[in-house]
C-alpha positions as CSV (number, residue, x, y, z in Angstrom):
1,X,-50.5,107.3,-117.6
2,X,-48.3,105.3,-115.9
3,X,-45.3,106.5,-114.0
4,X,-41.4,105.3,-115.0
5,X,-41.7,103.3,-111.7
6,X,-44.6,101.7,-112.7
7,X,-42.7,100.7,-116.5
8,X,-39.4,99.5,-114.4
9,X,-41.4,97.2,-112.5
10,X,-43.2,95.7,-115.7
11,X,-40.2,95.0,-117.2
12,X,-38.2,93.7,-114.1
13,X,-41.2,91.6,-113.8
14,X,-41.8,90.4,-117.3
15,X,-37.9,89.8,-118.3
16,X,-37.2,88.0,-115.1
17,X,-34.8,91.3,-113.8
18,X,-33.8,89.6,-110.3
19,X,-31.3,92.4,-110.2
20,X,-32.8,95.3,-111.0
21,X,-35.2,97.5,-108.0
22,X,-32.6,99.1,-105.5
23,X,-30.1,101.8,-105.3
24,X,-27.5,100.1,-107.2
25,X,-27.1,96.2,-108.8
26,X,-25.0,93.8,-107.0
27,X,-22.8,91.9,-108.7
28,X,-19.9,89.5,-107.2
29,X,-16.5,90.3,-108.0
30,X,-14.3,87.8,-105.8
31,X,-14.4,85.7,-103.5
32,X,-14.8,88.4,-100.5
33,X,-15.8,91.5,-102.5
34,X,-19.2,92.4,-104.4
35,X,-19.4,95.4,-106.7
36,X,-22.5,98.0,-106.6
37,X,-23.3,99.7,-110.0
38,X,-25.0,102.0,-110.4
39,X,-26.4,105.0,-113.6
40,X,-28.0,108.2,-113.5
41,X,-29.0,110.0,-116.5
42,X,-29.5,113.9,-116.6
43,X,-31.4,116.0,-118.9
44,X,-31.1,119.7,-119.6
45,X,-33.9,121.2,-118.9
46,X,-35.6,118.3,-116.7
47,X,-33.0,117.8,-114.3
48,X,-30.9,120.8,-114.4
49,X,-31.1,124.6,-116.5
50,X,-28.1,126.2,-117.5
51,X,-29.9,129.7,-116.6
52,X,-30.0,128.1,-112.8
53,X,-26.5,126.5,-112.4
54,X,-22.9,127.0,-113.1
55,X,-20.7,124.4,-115.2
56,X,-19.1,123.4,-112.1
57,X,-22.3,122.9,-109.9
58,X,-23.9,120.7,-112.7
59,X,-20.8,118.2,-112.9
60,X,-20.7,118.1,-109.3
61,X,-24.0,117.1,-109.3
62,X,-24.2,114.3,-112.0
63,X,-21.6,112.3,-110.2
64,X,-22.7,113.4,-106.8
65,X,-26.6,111.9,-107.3
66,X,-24.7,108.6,-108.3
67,X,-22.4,108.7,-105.4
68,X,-26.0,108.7,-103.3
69,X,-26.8,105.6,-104.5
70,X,-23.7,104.0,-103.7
71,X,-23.7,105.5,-100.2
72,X,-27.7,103.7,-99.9
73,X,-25.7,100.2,-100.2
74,X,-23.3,100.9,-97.1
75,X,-20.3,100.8,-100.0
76,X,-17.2,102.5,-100.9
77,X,-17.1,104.3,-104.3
78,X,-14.2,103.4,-106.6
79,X,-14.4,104.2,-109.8
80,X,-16.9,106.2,-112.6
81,X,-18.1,106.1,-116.5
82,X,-19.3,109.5,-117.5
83,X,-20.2,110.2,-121.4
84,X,-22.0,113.8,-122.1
85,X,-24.1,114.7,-125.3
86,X,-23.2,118.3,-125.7
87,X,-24.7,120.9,-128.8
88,X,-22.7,122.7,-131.0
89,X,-23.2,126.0,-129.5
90,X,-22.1,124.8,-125.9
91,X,-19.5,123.0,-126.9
92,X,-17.7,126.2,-128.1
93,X,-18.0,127.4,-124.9
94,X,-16.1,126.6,-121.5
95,X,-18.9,124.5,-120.4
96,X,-17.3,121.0,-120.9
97,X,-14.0,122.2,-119.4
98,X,-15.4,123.6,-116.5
99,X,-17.8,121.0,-115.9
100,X,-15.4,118.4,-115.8
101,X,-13.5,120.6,-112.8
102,X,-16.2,120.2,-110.9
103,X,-17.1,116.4,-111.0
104,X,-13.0,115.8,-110.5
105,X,-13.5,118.2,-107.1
106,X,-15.8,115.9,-105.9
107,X,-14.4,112.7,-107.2
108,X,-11.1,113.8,-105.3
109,X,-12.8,113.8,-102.0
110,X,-13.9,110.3,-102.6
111,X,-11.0,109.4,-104.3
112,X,-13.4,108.2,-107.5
113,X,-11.1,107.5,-110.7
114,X,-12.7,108.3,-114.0
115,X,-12.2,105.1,-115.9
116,X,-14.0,105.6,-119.3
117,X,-16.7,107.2,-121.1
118,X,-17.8,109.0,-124.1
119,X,-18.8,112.6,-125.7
120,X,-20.7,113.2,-128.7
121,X,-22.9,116.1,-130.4
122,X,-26.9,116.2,-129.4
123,X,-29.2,118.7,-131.3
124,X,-29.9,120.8,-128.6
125,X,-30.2,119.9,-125.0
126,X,-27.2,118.7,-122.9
127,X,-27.2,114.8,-121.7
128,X,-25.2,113.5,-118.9
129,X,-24.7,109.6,-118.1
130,X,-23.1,109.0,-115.0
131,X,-22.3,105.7,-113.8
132,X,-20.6,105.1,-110.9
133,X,-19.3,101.6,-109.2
134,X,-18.4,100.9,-105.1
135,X,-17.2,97.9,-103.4
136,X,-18.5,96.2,-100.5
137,X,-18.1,93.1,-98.5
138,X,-19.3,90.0,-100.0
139,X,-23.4,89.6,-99.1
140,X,-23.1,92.6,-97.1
141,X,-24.8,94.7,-99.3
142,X,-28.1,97.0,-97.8
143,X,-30.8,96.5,-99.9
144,X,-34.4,98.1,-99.5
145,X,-36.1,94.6,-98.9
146,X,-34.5,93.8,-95.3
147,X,-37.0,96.2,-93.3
148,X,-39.0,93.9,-90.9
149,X,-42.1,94.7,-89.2
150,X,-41.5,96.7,-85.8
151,X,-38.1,98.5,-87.0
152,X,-37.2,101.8,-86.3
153,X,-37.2,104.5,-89.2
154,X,-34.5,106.6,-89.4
155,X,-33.0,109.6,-91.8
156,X,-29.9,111.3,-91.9
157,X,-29.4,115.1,-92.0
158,X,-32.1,117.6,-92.3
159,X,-35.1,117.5,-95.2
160,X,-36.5,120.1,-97.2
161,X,-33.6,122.5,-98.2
162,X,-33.3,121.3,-101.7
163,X,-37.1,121.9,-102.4
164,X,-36.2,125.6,-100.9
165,X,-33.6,125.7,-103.3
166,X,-35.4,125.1,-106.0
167,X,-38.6,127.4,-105.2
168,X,-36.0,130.0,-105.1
169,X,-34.9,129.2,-108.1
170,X,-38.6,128.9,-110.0
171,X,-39.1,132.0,-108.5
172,X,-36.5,133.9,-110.8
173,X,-33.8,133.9,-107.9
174,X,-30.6,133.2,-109.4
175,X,-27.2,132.0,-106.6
176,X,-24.5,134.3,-105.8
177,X,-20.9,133.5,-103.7
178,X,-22.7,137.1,-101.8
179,X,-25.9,135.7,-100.7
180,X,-27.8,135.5,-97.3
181,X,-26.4,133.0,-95.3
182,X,-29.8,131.4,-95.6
183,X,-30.4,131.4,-99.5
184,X,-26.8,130.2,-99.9
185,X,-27.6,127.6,-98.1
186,X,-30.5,126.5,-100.1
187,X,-29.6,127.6,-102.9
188,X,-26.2,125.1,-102.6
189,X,-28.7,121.9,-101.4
190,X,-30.6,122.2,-104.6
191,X,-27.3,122.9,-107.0
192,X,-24.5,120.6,-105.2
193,X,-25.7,118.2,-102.9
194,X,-23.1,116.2,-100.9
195,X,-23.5,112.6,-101.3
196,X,-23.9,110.9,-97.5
197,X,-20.9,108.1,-98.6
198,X,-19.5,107.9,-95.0
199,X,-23.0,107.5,-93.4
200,X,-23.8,104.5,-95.2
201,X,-20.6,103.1,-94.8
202,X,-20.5,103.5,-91.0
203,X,-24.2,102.2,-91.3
204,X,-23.3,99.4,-92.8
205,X,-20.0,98.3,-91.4
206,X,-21.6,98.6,-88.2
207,X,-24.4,96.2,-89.1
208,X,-27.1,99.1,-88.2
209,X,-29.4,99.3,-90.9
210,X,-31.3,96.8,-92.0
211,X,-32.5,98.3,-95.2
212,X,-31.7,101.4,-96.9
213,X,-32.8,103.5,-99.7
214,X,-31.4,107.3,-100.9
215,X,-33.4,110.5,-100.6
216,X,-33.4,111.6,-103.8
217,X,-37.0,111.7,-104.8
218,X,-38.7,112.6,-101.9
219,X,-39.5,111.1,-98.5
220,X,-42.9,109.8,-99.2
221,X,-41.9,108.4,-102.7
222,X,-38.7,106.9,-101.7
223,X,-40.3,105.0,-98.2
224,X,-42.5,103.8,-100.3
225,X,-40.1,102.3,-102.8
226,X,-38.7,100.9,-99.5
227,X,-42.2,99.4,-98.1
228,X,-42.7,98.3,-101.3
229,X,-39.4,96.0,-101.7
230,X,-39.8,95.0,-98.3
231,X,-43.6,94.3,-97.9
232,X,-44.3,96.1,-95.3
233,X,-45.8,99.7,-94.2
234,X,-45.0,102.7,-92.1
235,X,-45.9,105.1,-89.9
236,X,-44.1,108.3,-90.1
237,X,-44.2,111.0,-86.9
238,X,-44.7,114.7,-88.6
239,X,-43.4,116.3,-85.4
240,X,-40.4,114.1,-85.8
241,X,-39.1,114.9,-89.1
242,X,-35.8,116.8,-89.3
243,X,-37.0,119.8,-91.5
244,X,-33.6,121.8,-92.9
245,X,-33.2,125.0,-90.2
246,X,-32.7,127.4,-93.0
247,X,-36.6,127.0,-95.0
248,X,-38.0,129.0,-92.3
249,X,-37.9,132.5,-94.1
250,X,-39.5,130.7,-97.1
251,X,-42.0,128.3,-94.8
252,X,-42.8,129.5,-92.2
253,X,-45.4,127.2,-92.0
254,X,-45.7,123.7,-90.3
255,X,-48.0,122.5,-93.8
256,X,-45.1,124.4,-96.1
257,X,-42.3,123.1,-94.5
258,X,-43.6,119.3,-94.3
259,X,-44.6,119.4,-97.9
260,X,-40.9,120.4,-98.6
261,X,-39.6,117.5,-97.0
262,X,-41.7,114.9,-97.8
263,X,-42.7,115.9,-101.4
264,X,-39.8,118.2,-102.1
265,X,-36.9,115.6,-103.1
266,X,-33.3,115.7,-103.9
267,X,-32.2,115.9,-100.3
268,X,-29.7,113.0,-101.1
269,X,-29.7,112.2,-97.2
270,X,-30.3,108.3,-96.1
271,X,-33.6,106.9,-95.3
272,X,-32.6,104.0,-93.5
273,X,-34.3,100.8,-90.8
274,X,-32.8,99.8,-88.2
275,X,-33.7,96.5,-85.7
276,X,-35.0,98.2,-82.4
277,X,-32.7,96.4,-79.9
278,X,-30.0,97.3,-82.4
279,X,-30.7,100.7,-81.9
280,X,-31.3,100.6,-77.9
281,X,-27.6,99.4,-77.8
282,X,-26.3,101.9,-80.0
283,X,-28.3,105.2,-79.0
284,X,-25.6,107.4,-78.1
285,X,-23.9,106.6,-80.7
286,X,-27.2,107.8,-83.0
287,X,-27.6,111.1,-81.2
288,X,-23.7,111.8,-82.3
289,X,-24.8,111.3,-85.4
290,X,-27.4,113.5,-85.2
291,X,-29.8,110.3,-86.8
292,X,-33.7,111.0,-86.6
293,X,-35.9,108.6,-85.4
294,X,-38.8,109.8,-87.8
295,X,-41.5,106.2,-87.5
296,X,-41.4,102.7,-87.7
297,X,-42.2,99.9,-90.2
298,X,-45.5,98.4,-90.1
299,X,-46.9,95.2,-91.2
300,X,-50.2,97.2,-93.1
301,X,-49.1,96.2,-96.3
302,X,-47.1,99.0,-98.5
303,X,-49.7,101.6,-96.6
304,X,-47.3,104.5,-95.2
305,X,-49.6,106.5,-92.3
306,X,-48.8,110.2,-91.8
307,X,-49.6,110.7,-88.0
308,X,-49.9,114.7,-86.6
309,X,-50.7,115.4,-83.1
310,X,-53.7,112.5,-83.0
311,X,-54.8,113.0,-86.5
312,X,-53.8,110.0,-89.0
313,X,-53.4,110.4,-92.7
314,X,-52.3,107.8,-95.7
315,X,-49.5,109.5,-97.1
316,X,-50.1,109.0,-100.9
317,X,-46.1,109.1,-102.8
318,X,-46.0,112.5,-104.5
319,X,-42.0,113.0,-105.4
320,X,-40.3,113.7,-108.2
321,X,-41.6,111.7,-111.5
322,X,-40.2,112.0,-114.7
323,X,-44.0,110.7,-115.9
């Protein structure tokens, strides 16, 4: 069966879709401005469970996984469309009420305005459209095609803590404001991720990266949506991946922890390219960032090679699919 991917890239090929296959579309606006658009659509049940999160958590999270997208284009959020399919029986609840609080907490710290959208009545299962639009200079966009062959790979943050998060969760934990430091932690990765908006900015106005992509599927999916736009490959260093500090009471294995991170998805941190002299002039800078240098891009066509100790692997794309 093939994967929603596989169907976006049939019909961006078929229909002619010049505009469709990064984080967001870019689409001028003036003369020295472009506008980045971008939509997310959440399912109860498939993207979110009501048993697992509060109100507030889950409209935090539909605008924050569209602010990540914006961020993966070095732009600055402005403005949002959200419309929400809600069932009878929730919407006699405080559900909408308090999941509106928490997408305007987070849209204050970005200073997002709520422009539009819509609400209607779905059968049974909760649907969330978020669409969010960011400005950035004219051309100066970061797309995922712009990797070149002998570039340094980089991520921001730490990996894996979202996959944590969600194990705990599949494994009939539920969050509490009283938690272990640790489960907290993980616990808040998978339910509220924050959006990396000043990264990519800074990235961008800066002239670092050379291509960009969000970490919202999974390392070894979303590198290889990169390698993939940019025809090229990779090699990714196991040793060098940032793993998130807190998985270790869950893995405390090297295998579990990698499998988080690289498989384990919604991380919403920045997988980003950057020209190596670029970097060699910039270093310090990089280590204040706390970046990780995590591979390089290859020129072995869209093959991504996972190299441990002086063992070397194809890493096959197993993130998050829909399909």
């Amino acid at each position: 069966m093939k994967s929603e991917f596989e169907f976006i890239e049939n019909l961006r090929t078929r229909y002619s879709l010049p505009k469709i296959g990064d984080d967001c579309a870019v689409l001028p606006k003036d003369s020295k401005t472009d506008l980045v658009m971008t939509t997310d659509l959440l399912v109860e049940d498939i993207d979110f469970k009501l048993e697992w999160s509060k109100p507030e958590f889950i409209g935090h999270k539909a605008l924050a996984v569209s602010l990540s997208d914006v961020a993966a284009m070095g732009a600055k959020p402005v403005w949002s469309l959200l419309s929400i399919g809600i069932p009878e029986a929730v919407w006699k609840t405080d559900f909408v009420e308090r999941f509106y609080a928490g997408w305007f907490a987070l849209a204050k710290k970005f200073n997002v305005e709520l422009v539009g959208g819509d609400v209607s009545r779905t059968p049974d299962k909760i649907v969330i459209d978020s669409i969010v639009a960011g400005e950035v200079k004219k051309g100066k966009a970061i797309l995922r095609s712009g990797a070149g062959v002998g570039d340094l790979i980089f991520v921001t943050g730490e990996l894996g803590g979202a996959a944590g998060g969600l194990k705990l969760l599949k494994d009939g934990s539920q969050y509490n404001s009283d938690e272990k430091i640790w489960r907290k932690h993980l616990f808040l990765k998978q339910l509220q991720p924050f959006p990396q908006v000043s990264d990519g900015r800074y990235l961008r106005e800066n002239n670092f990266a050379t291509a960009m992509i969000d970490l919202s599927d999974g390392l070894s999916s979303d590198l290889s949506h990169l390698c993939r736009a940019s025809k090229v490959g990779a090699k990714i260093f196991a040793d060098k991946i940032p793993f998130d500090k807190k998985l270790k009471p869950i893995a405390e294995s090297f295998d579990d922890k990698i499998d988080f991170a690289l498989h384990g998805g919604e991380d919403y941190e920045l997988l980003f390219t950057v020209n190596p002299k670029k970097y060699f002039q910039a270093e310090n800078e990089f280590k204040k960032c706390k970046f990780s240098h995590i591979g390089e891009i290859t020129a072995n066509g869209e093959i991504i090679e996972l190299i441990s100790g002086e063992k070397s692997q194809i890493l096959q794309p197993k993130g998050f699919r829909h399909f």
